[in-house]
PQR file of N, CA, C, O and H, with PARSE charges and radii, in Angstrom:
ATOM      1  N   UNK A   1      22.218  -7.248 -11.462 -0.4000 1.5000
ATOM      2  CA  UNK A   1      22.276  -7.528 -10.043 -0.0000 2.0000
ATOM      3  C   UNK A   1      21.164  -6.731  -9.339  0.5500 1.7000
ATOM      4  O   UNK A   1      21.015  -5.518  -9.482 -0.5500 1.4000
ATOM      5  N   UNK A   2      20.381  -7.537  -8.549 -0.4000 1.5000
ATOM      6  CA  UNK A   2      19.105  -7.002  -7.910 -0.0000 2.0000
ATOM      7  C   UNK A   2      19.877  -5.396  -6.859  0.5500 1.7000
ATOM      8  O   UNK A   2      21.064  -5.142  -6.650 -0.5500 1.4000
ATOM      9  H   UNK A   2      20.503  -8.523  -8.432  0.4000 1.0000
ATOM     10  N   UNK A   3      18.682  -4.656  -6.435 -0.4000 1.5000
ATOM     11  CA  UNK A   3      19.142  -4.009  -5.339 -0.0000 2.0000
ATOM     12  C   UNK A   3      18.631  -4.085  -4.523  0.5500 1.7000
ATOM     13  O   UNK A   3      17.436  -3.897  -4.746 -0.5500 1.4000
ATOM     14  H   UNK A   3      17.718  -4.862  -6.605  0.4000 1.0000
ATOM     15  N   UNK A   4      18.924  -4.352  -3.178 -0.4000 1.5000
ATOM     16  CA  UNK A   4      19.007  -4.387  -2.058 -0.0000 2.0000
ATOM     17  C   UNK A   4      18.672  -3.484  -1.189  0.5500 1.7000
ATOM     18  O   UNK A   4      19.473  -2.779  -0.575 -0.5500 1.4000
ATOM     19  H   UNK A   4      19.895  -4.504  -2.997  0.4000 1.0000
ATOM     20  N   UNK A   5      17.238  -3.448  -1.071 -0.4000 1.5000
ATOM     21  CA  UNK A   5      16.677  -2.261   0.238 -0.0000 2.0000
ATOM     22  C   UNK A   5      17.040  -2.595   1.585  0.5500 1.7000
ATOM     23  O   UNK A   5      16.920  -3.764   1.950 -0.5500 1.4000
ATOM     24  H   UNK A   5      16.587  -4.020  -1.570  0.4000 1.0000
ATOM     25  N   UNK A   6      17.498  -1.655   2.426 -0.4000 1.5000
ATOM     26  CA  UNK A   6      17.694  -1.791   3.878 -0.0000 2.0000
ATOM     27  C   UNK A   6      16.911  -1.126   4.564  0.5500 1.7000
ATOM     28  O   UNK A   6      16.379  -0.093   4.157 -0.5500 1.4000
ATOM     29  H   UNK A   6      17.595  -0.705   2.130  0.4000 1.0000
ATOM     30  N   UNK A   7      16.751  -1.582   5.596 -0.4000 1.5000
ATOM     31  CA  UNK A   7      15.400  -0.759   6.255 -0.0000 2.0000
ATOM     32  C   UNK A   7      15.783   0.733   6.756  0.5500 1.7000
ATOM     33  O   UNK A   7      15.052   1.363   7.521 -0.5500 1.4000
ATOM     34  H   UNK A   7      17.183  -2.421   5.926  0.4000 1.0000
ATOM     35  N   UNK A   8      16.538   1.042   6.439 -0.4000 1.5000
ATOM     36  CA  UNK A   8      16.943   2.482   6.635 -0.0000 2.0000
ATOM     37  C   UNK A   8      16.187   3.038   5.409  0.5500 1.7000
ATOM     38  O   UNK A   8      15.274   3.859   5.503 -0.5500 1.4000
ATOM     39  H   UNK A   8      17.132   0.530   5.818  0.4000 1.0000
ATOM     40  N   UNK A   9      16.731   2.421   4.032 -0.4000 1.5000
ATOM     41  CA  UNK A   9      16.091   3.092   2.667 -0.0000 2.0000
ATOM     42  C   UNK A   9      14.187   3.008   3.024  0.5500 1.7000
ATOM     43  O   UNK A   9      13.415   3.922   3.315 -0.5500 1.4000
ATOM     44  H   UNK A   9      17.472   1.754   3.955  0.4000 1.0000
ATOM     45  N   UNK A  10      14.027   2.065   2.909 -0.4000 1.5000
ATOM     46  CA  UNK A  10      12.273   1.931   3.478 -0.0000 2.0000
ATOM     47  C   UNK A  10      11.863   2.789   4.468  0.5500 1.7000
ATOM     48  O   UNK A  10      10.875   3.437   4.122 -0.5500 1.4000
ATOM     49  H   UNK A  10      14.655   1.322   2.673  0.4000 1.0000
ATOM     50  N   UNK A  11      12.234   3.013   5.492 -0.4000 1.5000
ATOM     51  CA  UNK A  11      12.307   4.041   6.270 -0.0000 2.0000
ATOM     52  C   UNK A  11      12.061   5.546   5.981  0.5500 1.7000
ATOM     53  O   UNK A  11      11.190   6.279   6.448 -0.5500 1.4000
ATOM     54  H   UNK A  11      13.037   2.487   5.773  0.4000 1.0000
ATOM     55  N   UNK A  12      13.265   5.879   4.900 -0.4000 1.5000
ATOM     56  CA  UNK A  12      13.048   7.017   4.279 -0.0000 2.0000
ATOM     57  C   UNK A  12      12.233   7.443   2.954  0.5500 1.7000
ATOM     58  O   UNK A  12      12.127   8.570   2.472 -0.5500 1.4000
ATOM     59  H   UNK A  12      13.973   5.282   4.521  0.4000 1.0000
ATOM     60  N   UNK A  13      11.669   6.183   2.487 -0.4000 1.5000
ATOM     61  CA  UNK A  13      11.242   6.093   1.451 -0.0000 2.0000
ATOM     62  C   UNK A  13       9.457   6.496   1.664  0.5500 1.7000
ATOM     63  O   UNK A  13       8.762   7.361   1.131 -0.5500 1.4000
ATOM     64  H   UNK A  13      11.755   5.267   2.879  0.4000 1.0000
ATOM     65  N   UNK A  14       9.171   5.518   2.607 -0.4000 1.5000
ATOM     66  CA  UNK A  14       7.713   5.239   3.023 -0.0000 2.0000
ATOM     67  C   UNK A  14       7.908   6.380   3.937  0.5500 1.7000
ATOM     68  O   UNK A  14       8.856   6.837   4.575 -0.5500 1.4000
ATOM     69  H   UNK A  14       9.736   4.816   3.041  0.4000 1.0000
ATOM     70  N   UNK A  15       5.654   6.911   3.626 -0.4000 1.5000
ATOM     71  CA  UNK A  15       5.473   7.610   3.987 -0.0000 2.0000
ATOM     72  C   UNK A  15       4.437   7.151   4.895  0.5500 1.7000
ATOM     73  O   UNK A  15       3.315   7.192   4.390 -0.5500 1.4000
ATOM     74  H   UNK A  15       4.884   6.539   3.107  0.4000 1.0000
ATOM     75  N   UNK A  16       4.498   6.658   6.281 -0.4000 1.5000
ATOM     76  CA  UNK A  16       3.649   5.970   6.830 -0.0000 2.0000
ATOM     77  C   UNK A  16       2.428   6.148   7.021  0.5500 1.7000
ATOM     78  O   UNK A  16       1.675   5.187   7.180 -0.5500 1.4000
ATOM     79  H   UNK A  16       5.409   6.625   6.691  0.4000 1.0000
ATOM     80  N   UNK A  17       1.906   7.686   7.045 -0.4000 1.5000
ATOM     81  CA  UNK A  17       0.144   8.313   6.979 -0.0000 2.0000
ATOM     82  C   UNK A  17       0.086   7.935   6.071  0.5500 1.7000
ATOM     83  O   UNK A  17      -0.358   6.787   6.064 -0.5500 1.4000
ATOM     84  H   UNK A  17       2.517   8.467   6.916  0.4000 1.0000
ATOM     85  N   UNK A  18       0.409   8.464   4.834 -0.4000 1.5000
ATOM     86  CA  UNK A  18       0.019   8.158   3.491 -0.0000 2.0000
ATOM     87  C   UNK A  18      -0.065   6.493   3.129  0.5500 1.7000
ATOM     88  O   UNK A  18      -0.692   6.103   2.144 -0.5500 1.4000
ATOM     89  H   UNK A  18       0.770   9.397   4.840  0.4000 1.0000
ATOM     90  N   UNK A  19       0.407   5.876   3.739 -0.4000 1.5000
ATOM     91  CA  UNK A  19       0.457   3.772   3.555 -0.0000 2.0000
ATOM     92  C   UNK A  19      -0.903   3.888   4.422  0.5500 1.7000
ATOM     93  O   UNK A  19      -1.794   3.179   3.954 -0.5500 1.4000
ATOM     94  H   UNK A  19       0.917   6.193   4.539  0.4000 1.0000
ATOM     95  N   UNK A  20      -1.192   4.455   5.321 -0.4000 1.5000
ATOM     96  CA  UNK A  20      -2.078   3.868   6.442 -0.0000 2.0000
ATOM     97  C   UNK A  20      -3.653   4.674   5.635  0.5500 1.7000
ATOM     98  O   UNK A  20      -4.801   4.235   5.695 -0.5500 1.4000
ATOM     99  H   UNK A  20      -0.468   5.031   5.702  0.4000 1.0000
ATOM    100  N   UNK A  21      -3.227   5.778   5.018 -0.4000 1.5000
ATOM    101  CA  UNK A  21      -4.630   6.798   4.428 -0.0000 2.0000
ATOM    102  C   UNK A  21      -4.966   5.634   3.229  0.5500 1.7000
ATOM    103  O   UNK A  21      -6.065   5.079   3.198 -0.5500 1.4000
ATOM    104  H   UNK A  21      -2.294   6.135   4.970  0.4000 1.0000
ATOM    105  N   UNK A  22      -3.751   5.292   2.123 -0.4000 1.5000
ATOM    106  CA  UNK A  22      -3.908   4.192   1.094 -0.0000 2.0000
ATOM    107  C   UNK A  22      -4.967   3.158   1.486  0.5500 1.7000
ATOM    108  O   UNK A  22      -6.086   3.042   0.985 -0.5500 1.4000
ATOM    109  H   UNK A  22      -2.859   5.743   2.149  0.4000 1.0000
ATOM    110  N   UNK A  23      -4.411   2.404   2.497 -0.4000 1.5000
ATOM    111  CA  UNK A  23      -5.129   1.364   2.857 -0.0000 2.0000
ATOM    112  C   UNK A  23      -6.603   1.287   3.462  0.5500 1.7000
ATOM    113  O   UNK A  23      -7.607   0.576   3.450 -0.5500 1.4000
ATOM    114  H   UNK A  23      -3.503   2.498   2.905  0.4000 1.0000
ATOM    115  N   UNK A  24      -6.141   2.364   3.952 -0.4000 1.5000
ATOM    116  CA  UNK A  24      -8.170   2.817   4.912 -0.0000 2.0000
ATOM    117  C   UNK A  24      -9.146   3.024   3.418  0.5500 1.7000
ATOM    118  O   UNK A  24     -10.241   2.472   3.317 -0.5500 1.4000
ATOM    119  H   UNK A  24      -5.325   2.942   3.962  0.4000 1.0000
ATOM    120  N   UNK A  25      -8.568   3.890   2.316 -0.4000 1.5000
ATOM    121  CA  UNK A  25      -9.573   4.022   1.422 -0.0000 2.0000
ATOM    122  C   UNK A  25      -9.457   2.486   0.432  0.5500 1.7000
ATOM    123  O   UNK A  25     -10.342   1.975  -0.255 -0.5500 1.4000
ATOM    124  H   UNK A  25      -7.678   4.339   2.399  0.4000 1.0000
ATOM    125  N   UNK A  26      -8.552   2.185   0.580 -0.4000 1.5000
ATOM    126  CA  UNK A  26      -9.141   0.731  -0.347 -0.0000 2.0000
ATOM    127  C   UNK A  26     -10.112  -0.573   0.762  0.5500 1.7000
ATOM    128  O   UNK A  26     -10.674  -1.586   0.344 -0.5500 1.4000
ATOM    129  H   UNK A  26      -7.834   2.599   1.138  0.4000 1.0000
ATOM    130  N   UNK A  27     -10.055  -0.232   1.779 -0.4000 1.5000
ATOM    131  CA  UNK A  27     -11.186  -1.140   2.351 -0.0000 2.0000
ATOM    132  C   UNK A  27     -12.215  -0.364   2.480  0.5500 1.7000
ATOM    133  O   UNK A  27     -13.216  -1.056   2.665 -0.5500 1.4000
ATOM    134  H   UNK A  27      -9.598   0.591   2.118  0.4000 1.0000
ATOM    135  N   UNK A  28     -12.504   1.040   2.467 -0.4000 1.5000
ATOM    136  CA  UNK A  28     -13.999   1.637   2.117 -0.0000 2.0000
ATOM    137  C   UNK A  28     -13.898   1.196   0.822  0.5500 1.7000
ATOM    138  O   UNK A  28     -14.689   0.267   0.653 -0.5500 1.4000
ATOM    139  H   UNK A  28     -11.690   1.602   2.316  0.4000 1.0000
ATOM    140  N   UNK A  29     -13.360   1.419  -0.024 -0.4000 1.5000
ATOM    141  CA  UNK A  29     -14.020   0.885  -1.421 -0.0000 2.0000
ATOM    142  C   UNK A  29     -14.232  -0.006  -1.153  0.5500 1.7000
ATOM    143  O   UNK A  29     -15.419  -0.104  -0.840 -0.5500 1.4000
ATOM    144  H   UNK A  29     -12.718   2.173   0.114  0.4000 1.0000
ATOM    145  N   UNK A  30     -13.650  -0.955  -1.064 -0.4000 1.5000
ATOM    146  CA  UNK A  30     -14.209  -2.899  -0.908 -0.0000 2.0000
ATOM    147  C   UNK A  30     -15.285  -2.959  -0.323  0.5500 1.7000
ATOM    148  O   UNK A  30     -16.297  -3.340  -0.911 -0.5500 1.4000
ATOM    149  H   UNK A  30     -12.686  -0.876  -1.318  0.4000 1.0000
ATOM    150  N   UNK A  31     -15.285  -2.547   1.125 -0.4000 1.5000
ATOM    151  CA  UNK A  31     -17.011  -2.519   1.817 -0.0000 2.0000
ATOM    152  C   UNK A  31     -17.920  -1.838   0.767  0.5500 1.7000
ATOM    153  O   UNK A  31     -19.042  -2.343   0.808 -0.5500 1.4000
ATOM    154  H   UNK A  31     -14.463  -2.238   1.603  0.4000 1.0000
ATOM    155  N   UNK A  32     -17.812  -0.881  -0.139 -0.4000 1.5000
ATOM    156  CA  UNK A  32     -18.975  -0.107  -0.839 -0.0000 2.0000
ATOM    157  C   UNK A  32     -19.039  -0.992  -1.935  0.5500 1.7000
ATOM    158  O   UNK A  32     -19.917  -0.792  -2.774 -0.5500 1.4000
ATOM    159  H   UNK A  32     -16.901  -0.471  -0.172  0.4000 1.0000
ATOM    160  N   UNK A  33     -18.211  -1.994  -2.078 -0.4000 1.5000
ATOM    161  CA  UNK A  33     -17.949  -3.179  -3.105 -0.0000 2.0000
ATOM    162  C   UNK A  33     -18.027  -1.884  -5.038  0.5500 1.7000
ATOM    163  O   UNK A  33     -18.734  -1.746  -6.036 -0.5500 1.4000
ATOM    164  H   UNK A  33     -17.498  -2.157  -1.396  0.4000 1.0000
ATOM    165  N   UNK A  34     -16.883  -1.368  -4.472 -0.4000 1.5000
ATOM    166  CA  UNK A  34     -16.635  -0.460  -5.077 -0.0000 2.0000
ATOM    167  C   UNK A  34     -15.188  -0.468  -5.973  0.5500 1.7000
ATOM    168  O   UNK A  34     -14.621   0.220  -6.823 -0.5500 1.4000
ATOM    169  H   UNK A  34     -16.309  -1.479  -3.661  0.4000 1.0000
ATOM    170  N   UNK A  35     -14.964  -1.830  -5.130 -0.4000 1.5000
ATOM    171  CA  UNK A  35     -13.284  -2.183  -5.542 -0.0000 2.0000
ATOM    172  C   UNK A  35     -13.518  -3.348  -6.175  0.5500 1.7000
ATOM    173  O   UNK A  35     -14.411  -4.100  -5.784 -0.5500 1.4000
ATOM    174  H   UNK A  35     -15.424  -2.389  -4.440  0.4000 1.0000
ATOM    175  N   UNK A  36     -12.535  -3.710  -7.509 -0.4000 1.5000
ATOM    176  CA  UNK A  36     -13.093  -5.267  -8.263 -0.0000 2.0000
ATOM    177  C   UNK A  36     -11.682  -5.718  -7.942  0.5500 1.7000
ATOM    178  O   UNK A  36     -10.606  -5.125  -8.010 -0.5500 1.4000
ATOM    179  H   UNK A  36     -11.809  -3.100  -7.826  0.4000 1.0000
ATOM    180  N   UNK A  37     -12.020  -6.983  -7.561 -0.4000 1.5000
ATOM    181  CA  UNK A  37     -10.738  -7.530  -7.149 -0.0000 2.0000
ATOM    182  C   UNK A  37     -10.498  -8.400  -9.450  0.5500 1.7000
ATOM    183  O   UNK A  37     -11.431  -8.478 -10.249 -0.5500 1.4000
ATOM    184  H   UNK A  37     -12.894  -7.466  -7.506  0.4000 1.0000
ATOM    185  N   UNK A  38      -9.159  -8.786  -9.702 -0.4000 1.5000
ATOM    186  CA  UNK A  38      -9.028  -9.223 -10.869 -0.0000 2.0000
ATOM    187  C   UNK A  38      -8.630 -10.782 -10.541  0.5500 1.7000
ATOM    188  O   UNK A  38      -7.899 -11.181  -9.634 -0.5500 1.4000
ATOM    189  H   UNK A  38      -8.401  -8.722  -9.053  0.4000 1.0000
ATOM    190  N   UNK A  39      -9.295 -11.523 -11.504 -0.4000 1.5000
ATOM    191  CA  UNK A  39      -9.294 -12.779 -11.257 -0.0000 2.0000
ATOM    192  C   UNK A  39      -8.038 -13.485 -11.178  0.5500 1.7000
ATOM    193  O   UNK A  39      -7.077 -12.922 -11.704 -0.5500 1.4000
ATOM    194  H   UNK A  39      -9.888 -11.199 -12.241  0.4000 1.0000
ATOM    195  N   UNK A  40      -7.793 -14.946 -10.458 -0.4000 1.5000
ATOM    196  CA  UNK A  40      -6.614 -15.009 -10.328 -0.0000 2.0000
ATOM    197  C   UNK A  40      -6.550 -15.809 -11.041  0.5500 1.7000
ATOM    198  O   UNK A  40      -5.457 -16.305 -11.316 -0.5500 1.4000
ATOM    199  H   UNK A  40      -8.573 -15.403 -10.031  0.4000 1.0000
TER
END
């Protein structure tokens, strides 16, 4: 039986600088075309 996140668990789980720092450095990599995307 799957489990069931509630946005309370997400909440406490996620670390929102750290999601927002993640994401800022994977689009500098991509602009420095530094990031390989894998074929689909």
């Amino acid at each position: 039986m799957p489990h069931l996140l509630t946005r309370a668990d997400v909440e406490d789980l996620l670390d929102f600088g750290g999601a927002i720092a993640c994401l800022e450095g994977a689009f500098q990599d991509q602009a420095r075309a530094s990031l390989t995307d894998p074929l689909r």
